[in-house]
N, C-alpha and C positions, 0 to 999 in steps of 0.2 A: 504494500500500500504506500502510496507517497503521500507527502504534508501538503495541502492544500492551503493555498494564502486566499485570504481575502478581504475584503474591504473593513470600513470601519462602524463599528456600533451608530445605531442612534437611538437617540432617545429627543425629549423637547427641551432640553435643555442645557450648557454647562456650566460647572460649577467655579469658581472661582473663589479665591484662597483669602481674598479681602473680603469677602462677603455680597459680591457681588454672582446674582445665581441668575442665571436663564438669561433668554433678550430682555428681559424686563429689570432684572438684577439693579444695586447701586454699586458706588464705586467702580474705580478705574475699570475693575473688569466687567459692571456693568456695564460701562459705556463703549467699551470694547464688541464686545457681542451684541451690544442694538446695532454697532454700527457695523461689524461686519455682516449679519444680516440683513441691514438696508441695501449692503454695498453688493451682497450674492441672491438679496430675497430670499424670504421665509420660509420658505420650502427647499431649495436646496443647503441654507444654512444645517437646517434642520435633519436633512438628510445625510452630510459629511461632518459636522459639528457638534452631534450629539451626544450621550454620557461619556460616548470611549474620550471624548476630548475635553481634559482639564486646562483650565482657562487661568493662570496667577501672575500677577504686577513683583518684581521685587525690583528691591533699590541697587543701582549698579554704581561704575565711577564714576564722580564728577555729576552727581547728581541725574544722572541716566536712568532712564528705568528698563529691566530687563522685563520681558514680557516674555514668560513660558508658555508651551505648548504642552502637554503632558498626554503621549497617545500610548496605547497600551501594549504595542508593536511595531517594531523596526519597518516593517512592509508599510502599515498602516501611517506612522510619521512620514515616513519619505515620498509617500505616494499624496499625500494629503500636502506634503513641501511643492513638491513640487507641480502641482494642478493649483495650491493655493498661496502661496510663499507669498507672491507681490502683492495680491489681495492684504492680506496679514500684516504685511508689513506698513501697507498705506496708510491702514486702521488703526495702526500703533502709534507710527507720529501722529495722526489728528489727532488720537485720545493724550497722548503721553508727552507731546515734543519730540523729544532725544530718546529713542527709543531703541534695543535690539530686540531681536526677535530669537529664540531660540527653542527648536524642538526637538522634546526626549523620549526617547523609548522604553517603554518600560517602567517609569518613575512611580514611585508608591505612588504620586497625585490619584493617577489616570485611574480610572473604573474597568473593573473586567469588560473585556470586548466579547459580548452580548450583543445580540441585537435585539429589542424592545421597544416596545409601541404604547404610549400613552392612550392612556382613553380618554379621549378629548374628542375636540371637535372633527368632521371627518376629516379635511387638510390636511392635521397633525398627524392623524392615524394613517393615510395614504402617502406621506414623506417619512411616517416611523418604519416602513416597510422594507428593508434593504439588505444589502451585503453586511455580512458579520462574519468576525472570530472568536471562538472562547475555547482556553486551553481545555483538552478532553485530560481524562485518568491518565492517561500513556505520556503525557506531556504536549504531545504533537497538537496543532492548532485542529477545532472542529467550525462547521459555519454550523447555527442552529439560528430558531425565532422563537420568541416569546412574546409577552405581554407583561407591562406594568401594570398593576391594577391599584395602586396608592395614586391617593392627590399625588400632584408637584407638589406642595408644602414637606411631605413627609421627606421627599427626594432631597431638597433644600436642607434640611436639620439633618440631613445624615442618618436617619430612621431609615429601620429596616424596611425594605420592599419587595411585597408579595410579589410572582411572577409567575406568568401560570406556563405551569410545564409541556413538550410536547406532548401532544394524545397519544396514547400507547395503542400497538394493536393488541392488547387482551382486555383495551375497555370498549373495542369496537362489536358492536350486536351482528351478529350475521346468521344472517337468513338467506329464503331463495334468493331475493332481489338482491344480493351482495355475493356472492358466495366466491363464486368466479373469481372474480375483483380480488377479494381476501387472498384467496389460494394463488392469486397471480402475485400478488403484494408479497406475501413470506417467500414464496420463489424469489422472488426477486433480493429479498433482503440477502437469504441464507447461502442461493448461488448466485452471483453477481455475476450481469454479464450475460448469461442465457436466454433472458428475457428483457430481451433489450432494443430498442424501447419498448420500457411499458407505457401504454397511454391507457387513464382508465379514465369515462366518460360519463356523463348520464348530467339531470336537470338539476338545479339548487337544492344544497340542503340536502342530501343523500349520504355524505361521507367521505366525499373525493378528499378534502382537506384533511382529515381525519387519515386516512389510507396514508397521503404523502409524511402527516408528520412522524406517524407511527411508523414508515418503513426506515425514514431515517434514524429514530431511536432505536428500533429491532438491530440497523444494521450497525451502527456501532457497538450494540453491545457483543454481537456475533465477531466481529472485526477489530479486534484490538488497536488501536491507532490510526484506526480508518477515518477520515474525514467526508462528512455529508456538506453538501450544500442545497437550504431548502430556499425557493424563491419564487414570486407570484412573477408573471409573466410582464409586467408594470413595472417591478424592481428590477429585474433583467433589464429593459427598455430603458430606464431612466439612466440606470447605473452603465450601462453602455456608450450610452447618449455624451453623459457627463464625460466621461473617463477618453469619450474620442476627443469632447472638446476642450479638457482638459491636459491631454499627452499621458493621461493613463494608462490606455490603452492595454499597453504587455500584462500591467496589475490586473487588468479585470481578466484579461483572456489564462493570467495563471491561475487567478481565484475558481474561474469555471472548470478549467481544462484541467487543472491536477487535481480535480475532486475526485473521492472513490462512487460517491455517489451523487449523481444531481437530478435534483428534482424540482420540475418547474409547475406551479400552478397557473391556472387562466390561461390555457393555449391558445384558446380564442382569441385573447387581446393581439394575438400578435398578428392576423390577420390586416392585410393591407401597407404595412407597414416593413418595406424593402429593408434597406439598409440594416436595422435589426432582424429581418428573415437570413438573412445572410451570412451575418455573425452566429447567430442561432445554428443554422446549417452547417456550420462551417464546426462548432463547438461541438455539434453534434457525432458528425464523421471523427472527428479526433477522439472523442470521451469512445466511440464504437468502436474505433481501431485497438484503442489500448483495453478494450473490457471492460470498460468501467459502465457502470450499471445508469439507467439515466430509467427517471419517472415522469411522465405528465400527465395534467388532469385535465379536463373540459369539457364545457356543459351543450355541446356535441360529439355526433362522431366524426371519425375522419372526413367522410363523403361530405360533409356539409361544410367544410372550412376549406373553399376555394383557395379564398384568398390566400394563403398556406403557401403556395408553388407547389407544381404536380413533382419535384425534386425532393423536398422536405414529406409531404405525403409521403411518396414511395419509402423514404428510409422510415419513417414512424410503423408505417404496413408494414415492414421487414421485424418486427419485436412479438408486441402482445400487444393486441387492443380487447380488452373488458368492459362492458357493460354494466348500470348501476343502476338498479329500478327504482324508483321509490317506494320506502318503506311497506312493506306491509305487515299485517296485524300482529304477527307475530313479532318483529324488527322493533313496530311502532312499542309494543306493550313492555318488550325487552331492555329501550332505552329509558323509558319512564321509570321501569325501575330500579335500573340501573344509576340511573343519575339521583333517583330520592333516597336510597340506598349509602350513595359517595355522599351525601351531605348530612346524610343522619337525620333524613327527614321521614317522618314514619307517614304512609301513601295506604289507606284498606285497598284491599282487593279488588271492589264497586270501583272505587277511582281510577285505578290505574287502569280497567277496563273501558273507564265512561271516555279518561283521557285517549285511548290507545283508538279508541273507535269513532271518536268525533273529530279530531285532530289527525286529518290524515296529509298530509302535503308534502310535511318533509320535519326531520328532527328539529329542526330550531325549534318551530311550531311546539314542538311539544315541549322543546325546553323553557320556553316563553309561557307555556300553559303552569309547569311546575313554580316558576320565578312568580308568577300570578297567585296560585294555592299557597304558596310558601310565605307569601307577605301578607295573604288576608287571615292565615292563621294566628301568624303574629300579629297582625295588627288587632282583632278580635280576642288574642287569648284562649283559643279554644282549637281541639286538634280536627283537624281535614276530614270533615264526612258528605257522604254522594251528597246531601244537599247543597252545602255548601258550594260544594264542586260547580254543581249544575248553577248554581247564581253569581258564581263567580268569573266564571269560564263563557258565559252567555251570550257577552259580543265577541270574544272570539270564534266560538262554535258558527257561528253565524257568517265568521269573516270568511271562518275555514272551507264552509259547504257553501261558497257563495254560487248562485245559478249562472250555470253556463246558457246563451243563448243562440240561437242561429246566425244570428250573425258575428259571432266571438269563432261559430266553428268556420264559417265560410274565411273570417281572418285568418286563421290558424292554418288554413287547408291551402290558400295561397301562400301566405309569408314561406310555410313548410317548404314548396316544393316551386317556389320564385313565376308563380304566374300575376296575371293583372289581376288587378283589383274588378270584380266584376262578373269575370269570364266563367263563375258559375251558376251566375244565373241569368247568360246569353246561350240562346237558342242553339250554340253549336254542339254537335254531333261527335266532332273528332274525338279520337279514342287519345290523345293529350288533354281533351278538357274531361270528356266524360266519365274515364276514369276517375278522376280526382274529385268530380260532381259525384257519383255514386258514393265512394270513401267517405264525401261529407254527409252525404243522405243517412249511411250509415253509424257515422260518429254522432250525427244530431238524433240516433234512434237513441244510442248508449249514455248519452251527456245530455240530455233535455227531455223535457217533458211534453215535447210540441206534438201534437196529432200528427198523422200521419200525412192529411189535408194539408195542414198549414207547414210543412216539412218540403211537400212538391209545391206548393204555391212559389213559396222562397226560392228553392232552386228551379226556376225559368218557369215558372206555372206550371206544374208536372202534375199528373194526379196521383190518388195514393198507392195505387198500384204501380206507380213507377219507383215509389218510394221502398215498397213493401220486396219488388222484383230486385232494387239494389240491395236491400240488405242481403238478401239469398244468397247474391252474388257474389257480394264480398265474404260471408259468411263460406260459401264454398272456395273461396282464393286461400281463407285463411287456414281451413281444414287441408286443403294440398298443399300449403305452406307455397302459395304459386308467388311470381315475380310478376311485379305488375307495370307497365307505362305511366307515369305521371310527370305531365310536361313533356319535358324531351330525354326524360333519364327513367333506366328502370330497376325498381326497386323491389325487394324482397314487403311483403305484403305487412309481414309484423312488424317489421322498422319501419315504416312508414307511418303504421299507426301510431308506436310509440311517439315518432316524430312530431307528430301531432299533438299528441296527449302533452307532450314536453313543452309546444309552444302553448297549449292553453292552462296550462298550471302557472307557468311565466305572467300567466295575464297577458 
């Protein structure tokens, strides 16, 4: 296994030795950090200048003031020197006069290089999202993500701060709708490299993020010294972005490229988006050639991320592609009690069934339904029974099973499969429209409560017998698992529907 370098922590903040904390801070080093984040803006300050970088004024000769740097890594200093050095230094003289600028490696100042995301506003949390190191057991550097979940203030006084750990996969629930997925995931941790790439897919809220964080914890703990790098497909792009226009460049391609393992979330984002498609492709062949294991997740499959390049497709197809259904009842019942269980929150039996069954969409959902029980028993004094549940949980249930409509499914049945807006309920015949018009006849039988009358109305004034002859239809497509025309592309009958079902759960 080789030591993976990478970028620098962030958090919202740094701290500074005079008492001067964050952009906002007083004192020298206050006024240091508002101003080099006016001079880089708040969001890339935020994203290169975060905990890993301590911030302190000390008195030099001749009345000079030395202005440290304190970064928690030799890679991380000299990479941050040199992408931001004249920056630094501009900011020094305004704040200080006569000022040196000097950056250390390693210095007790500096904060473990972490990387951690404030729960703030979303900006904060979308710039906390980036490249990191933190030394693992073996010494060797690892990238990992977390979360902060204290105020700033605690951050400031030097108070411990909670962080919440990667998700393991033995607190992941698996069922039908996951299974796959799972057994491709520990594959992938235990032999690196075999299943490579994995890309595992499916709609919001299913566990894709959950899979990524737990392969990389499985795999270091299997990999003595082995380095992971996890990253949302955003922090890749930014941190690529920055690093070309900053003469980075070799840092970032060795943070990727000597990882044992990388795994990128949001494949989607990178759609449209050349010049990081290229870097991407290019990172990708390297990490393939040497073995090294590489994960991605998104909330489609391959066939639907054009924008991609049919080059990058092809090497993803050459791995594992897995599917991720949404939960079902079993999945759903299992994380309810799984998570009131981890909190020591005691859930009857009635509940966790009323939750499992009403609350079907996707885990957050349910976690959001517990976060709900959990605070009106505290706040009432009294422990979680089906009543309460049922009056408490009420607009959500309601958000949950909101009514699909006919025209939510005729949306869904274009966006899916890239036709006009319309063309399902014009009088054409072709077997490009017609197809895709019966599929929606059929989805509006299974998602709506609309007559069979007002079903053909909608689609081109049909009657119900046309309605009644499509469901057959497709009812027999699905039974011989046939391949079907839709648009100008053809598709295996059950992904198609899923397809669908994925854009109408989306809203």
């Amino acid at each position: 296994m080789t030591k993976a370098l990478a970028s620098v922590e962030i958090d919202s903040g740094s701290t500074g030795r005079d008492g001067g904390t964050g952009v906002g801070g007083t004192g020298a080093v206050g006024r240091i950090v508002a101003a080099l984040g006016e001079r880089l803006g708040t969001d890339r300050y935020e994203v290169w200048f975060g905990g890993s970088v301590t911030i302190s004024v000390e008195p030099g000769v001749a009345g000079a003031a030395v202005v440290c740097l304190d970064v928690a890594t030799a890679f991380s200093a000299d990479w941050l020197r040199r992408a931001f050095g004249a920056d630094v230094e501009a900011v020094a003289r305004k704040v200080c006069g006569q000022a040196t600028v000097v950056w250390r490696a390693g210095a007790v100042g500096a904060q473990p290089a972490a990387a951690v995301a404030q729960v703030g506003p979303a900006p904060a949390r979308q710039a906390a999202r980036a490249l990191a190191v933190q030394p693992s057991r073996s010494g060797e550097a690892r990238a990992v993500r977390g979360a902060v979940v204290g105020p700033p203030a605690e951050r400031e006084s030097g108070a411990a701060v909670a962080r919440r750990p990667q998700a393991a996969l033995e607190a992941f629930v698996v069922g039908p709708s996951n299974r796959m997925a799972f057994a491709a995931v520990e594959l992938g941790a235990v032999r690196p490299g075999e299943m490579s790439p994995l890309v595992l897919h499916g709609p919001t809220g299913v566990g894709k993020s959950h899979l990524l964080e737990g392969v990389c914890r499985r795999f270091r703990e299997r990999h003595a010294g082995a380095t992971t790098l996890l990253l949302s497909a955003e922090q890749f792009t930014t941190s690529f972005l920055q690093s070309l226009h900053g003469s980075g460049l070799p840092g970032f391609r060795r943070a990727c490229r000597q990882a044992d393992l990388l795994a990128i979330d949001d494949l989607q984002f990178f759609v449209g988006k050349r010049a990081t498609l290229m870097e991407l492709q290019q990172t990708v062949d390297s990490l393939h050639r040497q073995g090294r294991q590489l994960v991605f997740a998104s909330d489609r499959d391959l066939s639907s991320l054009d924008g991609l390049g049919a080059d990058l497709v092809t090497r993803l197809r050459g791995g594992m592609t897995a599917r991720i259904e949404p939960p079902d009842y079993d999945v759903r019942r299992g994380i309810v009690a799984a998570v009131a269980t981890q909190r020591g929150f005691g859930l009857p039996e009635d509940v966790i069934h009323y939750v499992a069954t009403h609350m079907t969409r996707h885990a957050r959902e349910l976690i959001g339904a517990i976060n709900r029980l959990e605070a009106t028993s505290h706040m009432l004094g009294l422990p979680v029974s089906l009543g309460m549940a049922e009056e408490a949980l009420a607009d959500l249930v309601r958000s949950s099973g909101r009514s699909v409509r006919l025209a939510d499914i005729e949306r869904a049945v274009c966006s899916a499969f890239g036709l006009e807006a319309g063309s399902l309920q014009s009088a054409r015949r072709a077997r490009t429209v017609n197809h895709p018009r019966m599929l929606a006849m059929y989805l509006a039988r299974r998602h709506t409560s609309s007559a069979l009358a007002e079903i053909g109305s909608y689609f081109g004034r049909r009657s119900h017998s046309t309605v009644i002859s499509a469901q057959k239809t497709v009812d027999g497509w699905v039974t011989k698992r046939s391949r079907i025309v839709l648009a100008d592309a053809t598709w295996d009958v059950e992904e198609a529907i899923r397809r669908v079902e994925d854009v109408l759960r989306a809203g």
